[in-house]
LOBA-906589 format. One line per field, with one value per residue (C-alpha): chain; residue number from 1; x, y, z; residue in one letter. Coordinates in nm, 3 decimals. Layout:
# residues N
cadena = [A ...]
num = [NUM ...]
xx = [X ...]
yy = [Y ...]
zz = [Z ...]
residuo = [a ...]
This chain:
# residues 395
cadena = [A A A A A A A A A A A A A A A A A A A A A A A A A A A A A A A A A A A A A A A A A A A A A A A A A A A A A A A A A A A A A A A A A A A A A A A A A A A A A A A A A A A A A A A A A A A A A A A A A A A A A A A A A A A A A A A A A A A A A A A A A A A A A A A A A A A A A A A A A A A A A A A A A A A A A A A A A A A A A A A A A A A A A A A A A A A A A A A A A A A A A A A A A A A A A A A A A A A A A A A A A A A A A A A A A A A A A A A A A A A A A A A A A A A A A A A A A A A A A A A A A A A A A A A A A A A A A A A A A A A A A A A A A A A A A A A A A A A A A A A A A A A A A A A A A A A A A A A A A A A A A A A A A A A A A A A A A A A A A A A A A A A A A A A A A A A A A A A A A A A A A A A A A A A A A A A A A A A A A A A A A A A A A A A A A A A A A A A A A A A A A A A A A A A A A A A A A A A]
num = [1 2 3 4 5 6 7 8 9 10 11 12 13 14 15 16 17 18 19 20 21 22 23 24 25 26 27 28 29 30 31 32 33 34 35 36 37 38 39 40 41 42 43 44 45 46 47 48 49 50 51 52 53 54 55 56 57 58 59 60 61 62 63 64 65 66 67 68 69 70 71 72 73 74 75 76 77 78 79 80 81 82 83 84 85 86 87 88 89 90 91 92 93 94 95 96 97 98 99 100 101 102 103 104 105 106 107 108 109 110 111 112 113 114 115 116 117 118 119 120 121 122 123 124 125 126 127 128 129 130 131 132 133 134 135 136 137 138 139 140 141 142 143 144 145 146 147 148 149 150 151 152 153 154 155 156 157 158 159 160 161 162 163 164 165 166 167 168 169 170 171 172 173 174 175 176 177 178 179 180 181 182 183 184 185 186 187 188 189 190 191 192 193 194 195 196 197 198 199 200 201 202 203 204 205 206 207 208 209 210 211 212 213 214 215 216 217 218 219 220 221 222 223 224 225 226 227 228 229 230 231 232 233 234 235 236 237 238 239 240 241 242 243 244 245 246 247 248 249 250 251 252 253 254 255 256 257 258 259 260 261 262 263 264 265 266 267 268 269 270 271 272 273 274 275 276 277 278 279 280 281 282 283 284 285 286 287 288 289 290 291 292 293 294 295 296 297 298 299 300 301 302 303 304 305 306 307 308 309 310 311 312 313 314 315 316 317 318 319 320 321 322 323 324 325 326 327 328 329 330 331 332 333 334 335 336 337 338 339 340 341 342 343 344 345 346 347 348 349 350 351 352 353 354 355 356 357 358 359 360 361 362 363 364 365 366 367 368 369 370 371 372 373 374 375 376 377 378 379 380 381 382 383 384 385 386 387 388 389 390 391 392 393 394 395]
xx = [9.126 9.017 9.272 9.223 9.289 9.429 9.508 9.795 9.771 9.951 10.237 10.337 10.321 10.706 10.782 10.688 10.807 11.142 11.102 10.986 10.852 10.644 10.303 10.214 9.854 9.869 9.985 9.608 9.336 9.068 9.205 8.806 8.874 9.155 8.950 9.157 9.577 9.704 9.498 9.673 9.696 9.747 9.875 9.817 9.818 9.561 9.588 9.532 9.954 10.039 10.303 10.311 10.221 10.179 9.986 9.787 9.973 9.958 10.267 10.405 10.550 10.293 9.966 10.192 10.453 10.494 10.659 10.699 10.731 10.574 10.222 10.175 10.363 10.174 10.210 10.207 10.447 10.692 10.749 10.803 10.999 11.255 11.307 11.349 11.622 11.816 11.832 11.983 12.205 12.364 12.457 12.657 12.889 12.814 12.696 13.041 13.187 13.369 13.349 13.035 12.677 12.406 12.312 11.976 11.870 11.623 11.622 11.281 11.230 11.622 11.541 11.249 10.932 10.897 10.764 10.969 11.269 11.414 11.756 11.963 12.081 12.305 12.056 11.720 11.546 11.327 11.051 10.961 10.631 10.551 10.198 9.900 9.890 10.239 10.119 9.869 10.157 10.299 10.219 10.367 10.673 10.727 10.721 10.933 11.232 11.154 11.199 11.517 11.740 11.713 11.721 11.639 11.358 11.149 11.026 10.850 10.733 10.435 10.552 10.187 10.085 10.027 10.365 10.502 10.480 10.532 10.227 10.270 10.265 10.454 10.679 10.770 10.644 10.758 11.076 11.278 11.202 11.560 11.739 11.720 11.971 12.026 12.440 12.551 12.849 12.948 13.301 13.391 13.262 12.929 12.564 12.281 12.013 11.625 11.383 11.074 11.125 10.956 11.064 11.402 11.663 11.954 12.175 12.088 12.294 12.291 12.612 12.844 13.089 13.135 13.156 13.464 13.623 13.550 13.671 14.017 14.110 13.989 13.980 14.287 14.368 14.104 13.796 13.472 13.135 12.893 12.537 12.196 12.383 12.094 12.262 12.617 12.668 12.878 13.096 13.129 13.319 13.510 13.600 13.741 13.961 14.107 13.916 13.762 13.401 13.143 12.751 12.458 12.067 11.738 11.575 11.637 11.716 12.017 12.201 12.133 12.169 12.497 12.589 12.543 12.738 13.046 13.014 12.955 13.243 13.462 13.505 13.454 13.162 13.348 13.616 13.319 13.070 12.706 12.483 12.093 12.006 11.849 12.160 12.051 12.084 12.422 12.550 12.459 12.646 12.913 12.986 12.967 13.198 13.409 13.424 13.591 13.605 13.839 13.536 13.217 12.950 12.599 12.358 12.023 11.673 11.506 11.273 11.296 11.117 11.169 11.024 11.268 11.360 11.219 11.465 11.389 11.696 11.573 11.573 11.810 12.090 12.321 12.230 12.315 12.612 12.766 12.678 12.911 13.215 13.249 13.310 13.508 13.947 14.116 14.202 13.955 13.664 13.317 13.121 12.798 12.502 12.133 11.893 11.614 11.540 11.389 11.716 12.014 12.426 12.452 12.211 12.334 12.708 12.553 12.406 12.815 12.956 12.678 12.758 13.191 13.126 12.938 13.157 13.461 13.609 13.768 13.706 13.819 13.607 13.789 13.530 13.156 12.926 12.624 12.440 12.627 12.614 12.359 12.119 12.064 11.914 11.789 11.869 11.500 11.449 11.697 11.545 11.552 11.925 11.836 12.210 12.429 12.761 13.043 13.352 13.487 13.816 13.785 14.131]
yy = [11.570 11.519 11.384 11.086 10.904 10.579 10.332 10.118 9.761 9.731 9.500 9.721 10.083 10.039 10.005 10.288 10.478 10.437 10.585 10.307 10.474 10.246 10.207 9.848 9.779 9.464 9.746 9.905 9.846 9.956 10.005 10.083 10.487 10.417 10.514 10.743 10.681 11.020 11.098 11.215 10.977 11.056 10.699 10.708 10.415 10.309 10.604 10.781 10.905 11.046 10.831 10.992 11.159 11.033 10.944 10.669 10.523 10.138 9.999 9.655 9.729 9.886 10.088 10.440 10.656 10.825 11.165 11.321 11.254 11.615 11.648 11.976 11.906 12.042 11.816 12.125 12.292 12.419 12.085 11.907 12.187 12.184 11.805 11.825 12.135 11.945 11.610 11.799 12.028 11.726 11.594 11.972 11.789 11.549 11.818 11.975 11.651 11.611 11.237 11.193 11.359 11.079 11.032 11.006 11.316 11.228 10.844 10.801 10.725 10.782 11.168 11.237 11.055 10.714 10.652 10.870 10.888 11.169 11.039 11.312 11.245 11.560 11.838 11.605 11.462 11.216 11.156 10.774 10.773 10.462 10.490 10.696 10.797 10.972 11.120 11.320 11.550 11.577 11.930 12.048 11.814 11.986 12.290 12.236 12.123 12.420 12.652 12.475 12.414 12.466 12.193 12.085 11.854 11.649 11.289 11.078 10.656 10.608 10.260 10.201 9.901 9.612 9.423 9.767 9.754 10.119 10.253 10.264 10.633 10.888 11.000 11.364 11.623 11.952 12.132 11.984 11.641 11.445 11.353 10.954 10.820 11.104 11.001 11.023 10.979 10.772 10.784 10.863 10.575 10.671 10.518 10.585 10.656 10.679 10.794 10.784 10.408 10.200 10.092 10.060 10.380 10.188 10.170 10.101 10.359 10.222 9.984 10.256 10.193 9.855 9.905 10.125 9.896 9.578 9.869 10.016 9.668 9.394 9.393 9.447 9.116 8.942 8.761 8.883 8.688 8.937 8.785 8.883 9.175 9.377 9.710 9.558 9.833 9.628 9.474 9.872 9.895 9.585 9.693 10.000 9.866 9.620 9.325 9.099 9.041 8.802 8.965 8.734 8.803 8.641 9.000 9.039 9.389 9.341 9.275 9.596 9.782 9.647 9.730 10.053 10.115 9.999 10.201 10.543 10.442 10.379 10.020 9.795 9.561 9.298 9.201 9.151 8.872 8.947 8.653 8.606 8.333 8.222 8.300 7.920 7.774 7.917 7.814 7.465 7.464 7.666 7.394 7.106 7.326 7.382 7.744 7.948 8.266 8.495 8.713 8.620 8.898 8.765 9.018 8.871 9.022 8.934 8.720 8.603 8.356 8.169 7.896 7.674 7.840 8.026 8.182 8.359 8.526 8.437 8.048 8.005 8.228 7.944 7.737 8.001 8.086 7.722 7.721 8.025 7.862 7.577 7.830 8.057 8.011 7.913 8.214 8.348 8.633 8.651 8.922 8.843 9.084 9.133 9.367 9.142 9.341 9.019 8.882 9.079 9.083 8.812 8.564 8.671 8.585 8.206 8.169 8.215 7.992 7.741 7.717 7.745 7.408 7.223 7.252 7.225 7.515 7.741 8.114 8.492 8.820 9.102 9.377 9.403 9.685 9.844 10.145 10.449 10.775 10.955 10.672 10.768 10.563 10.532 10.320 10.335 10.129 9.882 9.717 10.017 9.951 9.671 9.629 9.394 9.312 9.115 9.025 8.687 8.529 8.169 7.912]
zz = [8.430 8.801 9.057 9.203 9.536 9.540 9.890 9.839 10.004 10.342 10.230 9.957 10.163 10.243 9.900 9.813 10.109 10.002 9.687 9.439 9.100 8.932 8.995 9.005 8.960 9.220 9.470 9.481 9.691 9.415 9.051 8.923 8.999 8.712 8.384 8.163 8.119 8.196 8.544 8.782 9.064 9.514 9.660 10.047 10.297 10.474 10.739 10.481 10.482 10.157 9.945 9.646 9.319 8.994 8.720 8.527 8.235 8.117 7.959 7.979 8.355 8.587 8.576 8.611 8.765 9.076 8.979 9.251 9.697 9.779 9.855 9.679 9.398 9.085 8.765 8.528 8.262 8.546 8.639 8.312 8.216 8.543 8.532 8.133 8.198 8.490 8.234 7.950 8.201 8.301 7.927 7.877 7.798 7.539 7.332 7.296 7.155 6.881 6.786 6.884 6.791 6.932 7.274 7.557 7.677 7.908 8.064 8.207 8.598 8.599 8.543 8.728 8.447 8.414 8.094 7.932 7.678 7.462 7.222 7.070 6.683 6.616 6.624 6.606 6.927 6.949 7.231 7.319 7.492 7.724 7.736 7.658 7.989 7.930 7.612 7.764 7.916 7.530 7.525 7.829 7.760 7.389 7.501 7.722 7.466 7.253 7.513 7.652 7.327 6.946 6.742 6.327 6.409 6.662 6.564 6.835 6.898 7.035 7.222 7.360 7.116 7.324 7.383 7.438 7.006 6.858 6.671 6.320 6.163 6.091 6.354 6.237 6.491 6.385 6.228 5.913 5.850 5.866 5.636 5.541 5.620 5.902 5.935 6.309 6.524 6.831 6.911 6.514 6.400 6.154 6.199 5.949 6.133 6.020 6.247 6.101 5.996 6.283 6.651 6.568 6.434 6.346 6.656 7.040 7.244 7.549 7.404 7.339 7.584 7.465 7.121 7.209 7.417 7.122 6.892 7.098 7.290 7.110 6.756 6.535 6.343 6.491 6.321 6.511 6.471 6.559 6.620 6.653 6.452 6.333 6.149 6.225 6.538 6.705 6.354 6.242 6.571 6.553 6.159 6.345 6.504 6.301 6.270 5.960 6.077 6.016 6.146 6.140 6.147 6.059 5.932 5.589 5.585 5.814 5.505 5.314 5.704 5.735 5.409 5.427 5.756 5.621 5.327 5.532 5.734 5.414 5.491 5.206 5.285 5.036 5.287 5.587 5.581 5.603 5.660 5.706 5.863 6.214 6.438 6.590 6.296 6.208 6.483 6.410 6.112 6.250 6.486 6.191 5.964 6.290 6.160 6.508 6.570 6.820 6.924 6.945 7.035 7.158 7.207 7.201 7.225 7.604 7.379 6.996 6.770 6.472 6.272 6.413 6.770 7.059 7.292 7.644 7.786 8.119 8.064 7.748 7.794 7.961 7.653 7.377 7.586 7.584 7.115 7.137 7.375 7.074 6.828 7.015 6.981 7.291 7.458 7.257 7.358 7.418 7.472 7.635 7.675 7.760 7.786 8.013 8.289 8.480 8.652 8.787 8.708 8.982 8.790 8.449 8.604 8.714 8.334 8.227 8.522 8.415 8.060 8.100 8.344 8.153 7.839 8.078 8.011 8.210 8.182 8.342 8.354 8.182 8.176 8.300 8.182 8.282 8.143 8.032 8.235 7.983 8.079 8.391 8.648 9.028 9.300 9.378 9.047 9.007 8.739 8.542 8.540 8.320 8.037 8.150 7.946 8.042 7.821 7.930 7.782 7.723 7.808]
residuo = [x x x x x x x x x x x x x x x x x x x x x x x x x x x x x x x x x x x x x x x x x x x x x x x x x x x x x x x x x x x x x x x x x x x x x x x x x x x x x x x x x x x x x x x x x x x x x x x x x x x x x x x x x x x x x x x x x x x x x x x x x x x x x x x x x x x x x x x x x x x x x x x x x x x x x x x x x x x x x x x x x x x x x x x x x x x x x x x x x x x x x x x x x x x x x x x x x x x x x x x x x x x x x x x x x x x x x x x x x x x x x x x x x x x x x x x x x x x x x x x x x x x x x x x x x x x x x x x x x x x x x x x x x x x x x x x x x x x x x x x x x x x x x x x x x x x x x x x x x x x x x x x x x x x x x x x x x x x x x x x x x x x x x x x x x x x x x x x x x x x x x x x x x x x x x x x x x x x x x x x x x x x x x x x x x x x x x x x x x x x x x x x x x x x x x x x x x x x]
């Protein structure tokens, strides 16, 4: 596939000088060279000034990557294969550990490709592809893994549906097929894991740090209400460590997902409550029942609908924020979280402040969290930074 030449418009050239990744397509003089995802794309200024290297890939951010600052950078096998090999070099570690056998290999623009992920799940990989244009380096890229470590299987999602959707098919690539469930560990607490089942494997690892810290500081003899609870991550944790939990969901197969992490963790699902129902809704009646909880964990999705509700994490965060203070004990916890990439810590802090004020209540930041180390990002990409957690305690 021929390379192509691209100008970037004047007012974005010193963007990109300093080392911003993502192509944006409003960024380019003349987007009409752009005809097949996976071209490999020369930005220059208007002096002509080289800017970068990269290639064509839509997704829901941007028209591509930049992958590389040098000129005569060639975007072949030795270059997948030396940014794939510094990734995994620097997760040595997390490969010797004991209590815990799932983990990201390879974090996108944070190691080198945008548009690219590769998750661990104790000796099975599994490749998330961004956009067709990304996909066109799949050969290169496989080789690359099976040259670097040995593994039982690779699986792969095709996340290039529009709405960043994952294409439905079977995601086996090559080696054994995985067991289902495939049982994993994260800080020796068990997940059942499925990867050829969708978009979705059964737990998100970027919250690992938090479920330790719900699990090891805030848990024992407490109740938990753990919303938006999909496979019950975050209640497995809580159940760790002590706590009765209560995990709500609209999708109807949270119940049986929940159900059977408790029972591979040998905690009897019996003494738990798992509830479908729109997480809105419940707490509506929550509120009327004056049901209150010492934890409440609100994880939302950056966007969700309903029959009844539509929520944006941009505009109704303060709003779901202030439904969880009334049901929350005094001195009581919650754990607030987003993955929305569109605002920063700062903003998600003012949502918080917002919502304690106008329920005058008063309120102290005990922990904030952002990504963990195996997600690796760059401060040329802050948005790629995108989790933010913070556990406030209510009084």
């Amino acid at each position: 596939m021929k390379e192509i030449i691209v100008t970037v418009k004047k007012e974005f050239v010193n963007k990109y000088k300093k080392g911003y990744p993502l192509i944006l397509e409003e960024a380019l003089e003349n987007t009409k060279s752009l005809k097949e995802e996976g071209q490999i794309i020369t930005l220059i200024d208007e002096n002509k000034a080289f800017l970068g290297k990269g290639y064509y890939g839509k997704q829901n951010k941007g028209c591509g990557w930049i992958l590389s600052n040098s000129k005569n950078s060639n975007l072949d096998y030795k270059f997948f294969y030396d940014k794939i090999r510094n990734a995994f070099s620097k997760r040595i570690k997390l490969y010797h550990s004991r209590d815990t056998s799932c983990f990201r290999v390879f974090n996108g623009e944070g190691d080198g490709i945008g548009g690219l992920t590769i998750d661990y799940f104790d000796e099975y990989y599994l490749i998330t592809w961004y956009s067709k244009g990304m996909y066109e380096f799949k050969d290169n890229i496989l080789k690359a893994i099976k040259s670097l470590v040995s593994f039982d299987g690779i699986y792969e999602k095709k996340r290039f549906e529009e709405n960043g959707m994952v294409v439905d098919e079977d995601s086996y690539v090559c080696g054994k097929k995985a067991p289902e469930p495939l049982v994993v560990k994260e800080n020796s607490v068990n997940f059942a894991i499925y990867l050829n089942d969708g978009a979705m494997v059964g737990v998100f690892l970027d919250q690992k740090e938090v479920r330790k810290s719900i699990r090891d500081k805030y848990s024992r003899g407490k109740s938990v209400l753990n919303t938006f609870s999909y496979t019950g991550a975050f209640s497995m944790a809580a159940a760790k460590g002590g706590a009765i939990t209560t995990s709500v969901d609209l999708a109807s197969r949270s119940l049986e997902k929940t159900t059977e992490n408790f029972t591979i963790n040998n905690i009897n699902p019996a003494k738990h409550k798992i509830i479908v129902e729109d997480v809105f809704l419940y707490f509506k009646r929550a509120k009327k029942e004056e049901l209150k909880f010492d934890v409440v964990i609100l994880d939302p999705p950056s966007f969700a609908t309903s029959k009844d509700n539509r929520f944006s994490a941009a505009k109704d965060y303060k709003d779901l924020m202030k439904s969880a203070i009334e049901i929350t004990e005094d001195k009581g916890l919650i754990i607030a979280s987003t993955n929305c990439a569109t605002f920063n810590m700062a903003k998600f802090k003012k949502f918080i402040d917002d919502a304690f004020k106008e329920c005058n209540k008063n309120y102290e930041i005990l922990e904030e969290h952002s990504l963990p180390e195996d997600f690796a990002v760059t401060d040329k990409f802050l948005e790629g930074n995108y989790l933010k957690v913070v556990f406030v305690r209510m009084y």
